[in-house]
N, C-alpha and C positions, 0 to 999 in steps of 0.2 A: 510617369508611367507606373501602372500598380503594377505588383509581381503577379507570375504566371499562378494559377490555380493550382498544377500541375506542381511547381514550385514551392507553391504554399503546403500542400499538401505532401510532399516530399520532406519539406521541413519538420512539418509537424511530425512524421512516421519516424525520423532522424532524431527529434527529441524525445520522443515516448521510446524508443530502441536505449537510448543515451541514458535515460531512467533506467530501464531495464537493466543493463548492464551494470549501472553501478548498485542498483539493488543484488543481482546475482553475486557481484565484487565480496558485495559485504557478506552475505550467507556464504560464500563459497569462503572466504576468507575463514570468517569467525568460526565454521563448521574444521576447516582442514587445520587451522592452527590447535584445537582441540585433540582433532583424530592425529595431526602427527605429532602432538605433543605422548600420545599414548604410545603410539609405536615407536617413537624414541626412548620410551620406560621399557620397551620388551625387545630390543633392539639385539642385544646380545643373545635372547631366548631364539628370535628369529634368524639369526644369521644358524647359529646350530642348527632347525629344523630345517633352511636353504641347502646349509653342506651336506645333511641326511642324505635329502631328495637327490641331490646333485651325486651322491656316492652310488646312491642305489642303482641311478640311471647308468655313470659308468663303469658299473659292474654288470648293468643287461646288457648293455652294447659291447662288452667285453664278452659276454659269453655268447653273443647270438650274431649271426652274420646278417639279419635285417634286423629292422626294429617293428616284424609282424608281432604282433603279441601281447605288445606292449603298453596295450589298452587298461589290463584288468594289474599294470604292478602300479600304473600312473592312478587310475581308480583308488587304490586301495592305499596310497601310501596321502592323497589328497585327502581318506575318509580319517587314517590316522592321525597326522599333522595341521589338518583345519587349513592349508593352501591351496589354489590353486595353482594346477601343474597343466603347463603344456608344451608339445614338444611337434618341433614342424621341421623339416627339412629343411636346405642350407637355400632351396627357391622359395619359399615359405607356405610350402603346402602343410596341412595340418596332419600329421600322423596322430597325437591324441592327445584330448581337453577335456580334464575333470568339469568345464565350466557351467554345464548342464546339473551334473551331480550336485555339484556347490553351491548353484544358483548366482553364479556371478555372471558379470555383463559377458556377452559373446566376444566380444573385441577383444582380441590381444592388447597387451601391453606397446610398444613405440618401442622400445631396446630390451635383448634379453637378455634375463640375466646371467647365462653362462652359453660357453659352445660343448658339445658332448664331443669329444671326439678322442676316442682312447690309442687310435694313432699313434698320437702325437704323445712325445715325453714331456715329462715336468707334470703341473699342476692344468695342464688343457687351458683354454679361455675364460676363464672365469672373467666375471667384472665387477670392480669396484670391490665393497668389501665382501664379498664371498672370496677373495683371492687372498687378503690378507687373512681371514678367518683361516681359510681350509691351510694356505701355509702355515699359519702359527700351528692351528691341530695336527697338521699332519707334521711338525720338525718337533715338536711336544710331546712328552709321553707324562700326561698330568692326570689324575682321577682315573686312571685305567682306561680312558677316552679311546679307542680304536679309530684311526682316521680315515677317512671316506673316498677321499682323493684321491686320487692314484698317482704315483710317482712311479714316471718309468714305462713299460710296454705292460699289457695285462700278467705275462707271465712272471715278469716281476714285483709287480704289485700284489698281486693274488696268485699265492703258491701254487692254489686247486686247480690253478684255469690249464682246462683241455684235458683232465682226468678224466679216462672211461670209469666206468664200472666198476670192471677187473682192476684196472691201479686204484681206483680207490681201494677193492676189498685187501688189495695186497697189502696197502700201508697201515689198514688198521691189522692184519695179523705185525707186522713189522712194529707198531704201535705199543700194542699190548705185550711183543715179547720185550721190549725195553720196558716198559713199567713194572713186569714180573722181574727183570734182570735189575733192577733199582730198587728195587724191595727184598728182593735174598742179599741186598748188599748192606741192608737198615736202611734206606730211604725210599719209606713207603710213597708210590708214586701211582698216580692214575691215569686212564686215556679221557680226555677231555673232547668228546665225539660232537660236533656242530653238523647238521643237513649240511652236505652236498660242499663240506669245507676238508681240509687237510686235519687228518686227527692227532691232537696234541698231548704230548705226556709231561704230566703236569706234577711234582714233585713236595712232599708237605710239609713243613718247615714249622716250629711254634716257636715265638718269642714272649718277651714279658716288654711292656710300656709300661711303664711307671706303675710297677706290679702289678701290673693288670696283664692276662695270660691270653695273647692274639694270635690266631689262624691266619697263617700269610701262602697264600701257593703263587709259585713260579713257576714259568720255563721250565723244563731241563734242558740245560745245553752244554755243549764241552764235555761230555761224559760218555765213558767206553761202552755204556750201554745202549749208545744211540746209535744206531743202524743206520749207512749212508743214503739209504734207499729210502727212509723217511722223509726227506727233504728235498729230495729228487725234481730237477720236473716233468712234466710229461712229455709223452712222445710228441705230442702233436707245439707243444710250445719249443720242443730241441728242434724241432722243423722248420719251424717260422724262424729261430734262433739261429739257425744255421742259414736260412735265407736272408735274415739283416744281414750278416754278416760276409756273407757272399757279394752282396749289392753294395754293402758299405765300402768294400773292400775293394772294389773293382772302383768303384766313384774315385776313390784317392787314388788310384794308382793312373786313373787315369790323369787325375789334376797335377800326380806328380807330388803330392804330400807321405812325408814318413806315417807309420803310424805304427802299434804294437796290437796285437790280440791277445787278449784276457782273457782266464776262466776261472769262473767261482759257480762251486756247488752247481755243476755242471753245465752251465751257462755260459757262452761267451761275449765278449763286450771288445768292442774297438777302442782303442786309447791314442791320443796323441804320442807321439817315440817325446816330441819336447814341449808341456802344456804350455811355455811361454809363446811356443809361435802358433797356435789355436788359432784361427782366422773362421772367418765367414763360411768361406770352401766347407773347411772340417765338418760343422754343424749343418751345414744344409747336404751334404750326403748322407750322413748317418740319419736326418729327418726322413731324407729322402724315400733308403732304404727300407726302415723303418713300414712309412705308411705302405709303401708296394708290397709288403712280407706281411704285414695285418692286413691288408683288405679284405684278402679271399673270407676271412675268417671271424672277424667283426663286424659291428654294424656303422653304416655309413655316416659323416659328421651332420651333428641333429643340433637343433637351437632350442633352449629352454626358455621357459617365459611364467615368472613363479608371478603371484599375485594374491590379494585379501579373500578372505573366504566369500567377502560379499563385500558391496561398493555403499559410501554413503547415501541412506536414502532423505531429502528434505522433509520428505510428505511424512514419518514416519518415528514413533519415538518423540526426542527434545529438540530436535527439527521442525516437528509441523508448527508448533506455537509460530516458533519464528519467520518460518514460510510464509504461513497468513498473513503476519503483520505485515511484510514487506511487500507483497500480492497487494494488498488493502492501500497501502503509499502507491505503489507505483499506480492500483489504478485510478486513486484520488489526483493525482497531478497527470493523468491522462484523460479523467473525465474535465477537469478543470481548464487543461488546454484544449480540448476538442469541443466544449461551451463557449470558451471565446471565439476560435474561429469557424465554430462552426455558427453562432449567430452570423458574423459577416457574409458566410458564403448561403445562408439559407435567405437572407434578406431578400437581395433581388428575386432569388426564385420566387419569394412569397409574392413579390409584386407581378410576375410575371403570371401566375397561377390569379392571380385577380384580375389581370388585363384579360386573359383565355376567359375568365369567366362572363366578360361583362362583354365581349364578342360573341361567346355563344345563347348570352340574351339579345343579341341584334346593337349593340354599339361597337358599329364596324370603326369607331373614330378612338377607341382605348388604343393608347400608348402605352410605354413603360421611360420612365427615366435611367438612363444608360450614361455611366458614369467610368473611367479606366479602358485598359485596351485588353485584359483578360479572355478568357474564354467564357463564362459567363458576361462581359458586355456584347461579345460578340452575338453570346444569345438572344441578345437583348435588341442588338440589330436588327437582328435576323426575324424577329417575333416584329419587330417598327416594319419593317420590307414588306412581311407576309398581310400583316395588318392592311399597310397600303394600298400592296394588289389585291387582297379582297374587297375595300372600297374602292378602289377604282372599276373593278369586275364589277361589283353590285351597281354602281354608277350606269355603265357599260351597259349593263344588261336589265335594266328600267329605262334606259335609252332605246336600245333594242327593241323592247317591248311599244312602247313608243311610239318609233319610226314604223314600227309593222303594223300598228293600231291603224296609222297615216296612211302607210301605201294599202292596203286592204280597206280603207273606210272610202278611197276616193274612186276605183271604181266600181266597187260595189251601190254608192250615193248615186252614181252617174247610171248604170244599171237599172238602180231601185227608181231615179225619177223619170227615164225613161218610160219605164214599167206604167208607173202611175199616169205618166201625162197618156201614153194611149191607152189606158182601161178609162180615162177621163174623157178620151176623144179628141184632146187636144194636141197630140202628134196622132197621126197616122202610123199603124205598125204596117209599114211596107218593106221592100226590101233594103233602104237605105238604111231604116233603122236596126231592121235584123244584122246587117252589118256590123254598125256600131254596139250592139250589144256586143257581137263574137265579140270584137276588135278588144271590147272590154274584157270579156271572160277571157280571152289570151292571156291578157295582162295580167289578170288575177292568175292564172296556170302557170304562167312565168314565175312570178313571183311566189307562190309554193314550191315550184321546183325548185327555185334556188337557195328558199330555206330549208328544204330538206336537205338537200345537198351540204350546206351548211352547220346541222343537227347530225348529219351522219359524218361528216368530219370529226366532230366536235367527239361525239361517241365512240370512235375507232370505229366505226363503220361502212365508211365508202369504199366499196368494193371498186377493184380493179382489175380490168383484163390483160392485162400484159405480153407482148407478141410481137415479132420483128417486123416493123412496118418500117415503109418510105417517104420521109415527113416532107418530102419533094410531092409526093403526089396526096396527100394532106392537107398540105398548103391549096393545090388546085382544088379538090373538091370541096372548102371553104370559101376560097374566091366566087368556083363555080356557085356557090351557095347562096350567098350575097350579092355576086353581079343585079339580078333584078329589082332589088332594093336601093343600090348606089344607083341605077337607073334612074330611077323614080325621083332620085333628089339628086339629079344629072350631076351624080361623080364619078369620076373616071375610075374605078377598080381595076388592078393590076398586078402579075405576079414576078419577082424574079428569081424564083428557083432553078439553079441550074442542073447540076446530074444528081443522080440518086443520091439520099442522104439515110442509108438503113441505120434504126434504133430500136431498142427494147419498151415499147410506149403502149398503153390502151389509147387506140385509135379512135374510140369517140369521145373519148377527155380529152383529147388534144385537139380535137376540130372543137369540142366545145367552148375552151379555152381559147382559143384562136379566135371564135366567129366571136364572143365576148368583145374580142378585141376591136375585132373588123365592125362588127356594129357601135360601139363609140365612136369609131374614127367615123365611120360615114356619118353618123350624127349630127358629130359635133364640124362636118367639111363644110362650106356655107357650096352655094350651086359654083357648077365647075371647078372644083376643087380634085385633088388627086388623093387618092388611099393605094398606097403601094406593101404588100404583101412581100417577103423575101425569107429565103432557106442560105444561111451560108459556115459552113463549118470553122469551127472557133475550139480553143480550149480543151480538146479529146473530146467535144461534142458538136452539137450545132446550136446557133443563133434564129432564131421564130422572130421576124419584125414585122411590127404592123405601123410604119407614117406614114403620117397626112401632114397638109399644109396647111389645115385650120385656125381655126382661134387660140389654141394654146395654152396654156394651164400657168399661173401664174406659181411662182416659186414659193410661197409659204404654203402652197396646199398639198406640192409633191409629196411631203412627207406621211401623208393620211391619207392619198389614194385611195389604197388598199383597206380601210379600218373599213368595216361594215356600217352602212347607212350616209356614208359620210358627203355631204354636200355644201359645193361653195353656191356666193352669191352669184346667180346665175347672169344676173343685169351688167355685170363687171368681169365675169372671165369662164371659161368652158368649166363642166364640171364632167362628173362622171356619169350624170345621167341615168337614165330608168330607174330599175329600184331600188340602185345604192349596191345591190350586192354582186353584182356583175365583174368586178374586179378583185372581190375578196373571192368569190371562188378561182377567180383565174388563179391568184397566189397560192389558195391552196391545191390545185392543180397541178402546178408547176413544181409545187414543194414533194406532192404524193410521186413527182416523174427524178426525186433528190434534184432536181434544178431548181429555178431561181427567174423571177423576171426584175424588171429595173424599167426607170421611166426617164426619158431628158426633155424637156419641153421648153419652148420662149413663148409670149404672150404675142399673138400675132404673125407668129410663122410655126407652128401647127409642134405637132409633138411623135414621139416614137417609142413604145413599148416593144420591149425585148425579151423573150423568154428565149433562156437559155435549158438546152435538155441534153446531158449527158448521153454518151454512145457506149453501148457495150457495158451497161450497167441494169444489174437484176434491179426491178421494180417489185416492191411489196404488195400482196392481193390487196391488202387495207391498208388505209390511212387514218392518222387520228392528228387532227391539228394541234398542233405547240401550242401551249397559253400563251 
């Protein structure tokens, strides 16, 4: 058994995909082993400008109670540092993405790289090494490096935070009278004023390095000239200060832990009474306290998500060469695999495209050779089937023509030599012969009705009336019909319908169909013979019988009844008589009422057609016969 087409073709898409991939493998390989061999050389460069960005941000959310705003420091600290910066809430809604500026891909990154959340003490969430980075720099005091992180609550991390105005302008008057009061002392000192920062008096010291004469400023700290009020913090951080501490305090007292309260530089702090028994408890009240005393007043925990100013592009630069080549392989062993199987799977088609052709020059006898159980053999079937019924139809219907050349040549001959012998003188046109002519032209009227009948089937044309009749009183006026004809060849006609049989039926296709009947049976009855007529409900419908006791229809003809023209040897057994087509309309008659007739017959004891006709079913105005 060949494989399914379906199959075949699955496979092949499975293989050219498999290419694909491992074409992508190698570009995306040989491309990122490149690009992270680079960013392993700027590695240390990079984690600095991460801690930047990561300082900056928990310094806005330390100063701002949302993160509205935040758009144009993330903008601008992305235009400085060549990253992409983006920062989304803890559901991961986007609050704001240099990635449009940058021109980086829109997609976040899969894991971020820190949590914002000034909260929280220590160095916040950071991950991986921005943690050890920002710890080293922020426990380090190397190169003058100022750390980014924040350690601790904002107000301890950042002196300035929650200074109005007015306390800023107070500490620079407090500022400047300590650098005047460090200078009438010999130690010329200055205020070291930073935007919107705590101002610093800074103290100027000269030394010599290996004779060489260096400017070094410090601090000043420890010294009488320093005003308490410098160092102060604000009102609004003693607030939140006094609320940790409150919260914290109440949390232990209720677990039932010692503890002590601290204060430096106006500030207070909770401490364990003994650090050795420090547990769980301890730290998650003071966390606790913590964030409920920041919330009002910060902005809420945000996720960061840092990224390359722009992503590798293949098409582009020392990529494209390589792109193409690879493009170029995969689709050489795609066009290579899809030539082999596709010559297989175009073959028989080609054969089949020549059989179609050599049918629609008239050799209804083209085949195709059908090989496998596939869906193209099945095509191949299917095209032998179609083939066949069209020469058996063309067959069928030069028979047809035929048979109707036959029943139309015989009494029209009979007609014509009539004709001739009394314009000859040799019959007399009297009234016997005028008889026999109608009797003829009947026949010929017959036999067009019944191919039109035939021709309008065939066409979806035969109209029908459809209408609740009594196929009980049908039957009678059928019998009544033909009573004077089963006279005439002394056979008994007879009905046994009994009570009303109402259906949905055109009432003269059903007596047509009927007398069809009724007139073979008396035909074919020899004198004194019986045709019995009967109505009796069967099936959700009724049974239409027309036996007789006749002659009988031998049993290899049953099957062809109903084909048009069809006739046995008459010398040897009943046939169907007249012009052949008398029983194919019945069928289709039967078929236009969704019923059905049937035939049982023995050679010798006569036979019984059976139309059967559904009750209480809509009947279609047209019919168009089944091939």
């Amino acid at each position: 058994m060949r494989r399914s087409v379906l199959v075949r073709f699955l496979g092949l898409s499975l293989a050219v995909a498999l290419g694909a991939v491992i074409a992508t493998a190698v570009i995306a390989t040989y491309s990122t082993s490149e690009k992270l061999q680079g960013e392993i050389d700027a590695n240390t460069g990079q984690l600095q400008v991460d801690g930047e960005i990561y300082g900056e941000l928990t310094r806005y959310a330390a100063d701002h109670p949302t993160w509205s705003g935040v758009d144009r420091l993330v903008h601008d600290l992305a235009d400085k540092l060549g990253r992409r910066i983006a920062v989304t809430s803890e559901t991961g809604e986007v609050i704001a993405d240099s990635a449009r500026m940058l021109g980086a891909a829109p997609d976040l990154p899969s894991v971020p790289a820190a949590t914002v959340d000034v909260r929280t003490s220590g160095l916040g969430k950071l991950s991986g090494a921005m943690t050890v980075y920002a710890a080293r720099k922020t426990l380090a005091a190397t190169g003058g490096f100022v750390a980014t992180a924040a350690i601790g609550p904002p107000f301890v991390a950042y002196p300035e935070w929650g200074l109005t105005d007015d306390e800023l302008k107070e500490r620079d008057k407090l500022a400047q009278q300590a650098a005047d009061c460090s200078t009438a002392k010999g130690k010329p000192a200055s205020v070291n004023r930073i935007a919107g920062t705590v101002p610093q008096v800074m103290v100027e010291s000269t030394q010599s390095v290996a004779g060489v004469r260096v400017e070094k400023a410090n601090t000043l700290a420890d010294d009488e000239c320093m005003p308490p009020g410098l160092t102060a913090p604000s009102a609004k951080a003693k607030i939140v200060n006094d609320d940790e501490v409150r919260r914290s305090t109440a949390c232990l007292d209720a677990a039932g832990i010692d503890y002590k309260v601290n204060e430096f530089q106006g500030l207070k702090s909770v401490d364990p009474a003994v650090k050795e028994l420090v547990g769980d408890t301890f730290g998650n009240c003071l966390q606790q306290a913590r964030v409920q005393a920041l919330t009002p007043y910060v902005a809420p925990p945000a996720r960061l998500y840092l990224g390359a100013k722009s992503t590798f592009n293949v098409f582009s630069g020392e990529g494209l060469l390589r792109t193409a080549a690879t493009a170029l392989g995969v689709l050489l062993i795609a066009a290579l695999v899809m030539l082999f199987a596709g010559r297989r799977l175009v073959r028989p088609i080609v054969a089949l495209t020549g059989a179609a052709q050599r049918m629609r020059n008239g050799d209804h006898a083209a085949r195709v050779p059908v090989s496998g159980k596939d869906e193209v053999a099945r095509l191949g079937h299917a095209f032998n089937d179609m083939a066949e019924a069209i020469q058996r139809h063309d067959f069928q219907r030069k028979a047809m023509v035929s048979d109707v050349a036959h029943e139309l040549r015989t009494p029209l001959a009979n007609i014509k030599g009539y004709l001739v012998a009394s314009e000859d003188g040799v019959v007399p046109l009297d009234h016997a012969l005028v008889t026999s002519l109608l009797e003829e032209t009947a026949l010929l009227e017959h036999l067009v009705a019944d191919l039109q009948d035939l021709a309008l089937a065939d066409a979806g044309m035969l109209r029908l009336h459809p209408a609740e009749r009594d196929l009980s009183e049908l039957v009678q006026q059928v019998v009544s019909a033909h009573r004077p004809t089963a006279e005439q060849a002394a056979v008994t006609l007879s009905s046994t319908a009994g009570g009303p049989a109402p259906a949905v039926v055109d009432g003269a296709r059903i007596r047509q169909a009927l007398g069809n009947l009724v007139s073979n049976a008396i035909r074919y009855t020899p004198p004194g013979g019986q045709v019995q007529v009967g109505v009796r409900p069967v099936d959700n419908g009724y049974n239409l019988s027309v036996s007789d006791n006749g002659t009988g229809i031998a049993a290899e003809h049953l099957p062809h009844l109903f084909d048009r023209f069809y006739r046995a040897d008459v010398s040897r057994t009943r046939t169907t008589g007249g012009s052949g087509l008398g029983l194919a309309i019945t069928k289709h008659l039967a078929e236009a009422h969704h019923g059905r007739i049937t035939v049982t017959s023995q050679v010798g004891d006569g036979s019984t057609f059976t139309l059967w006709i559904p009750a209480g079913v809509q009947v279609d105005r047209t019919y168009r016969a089944s091939p």
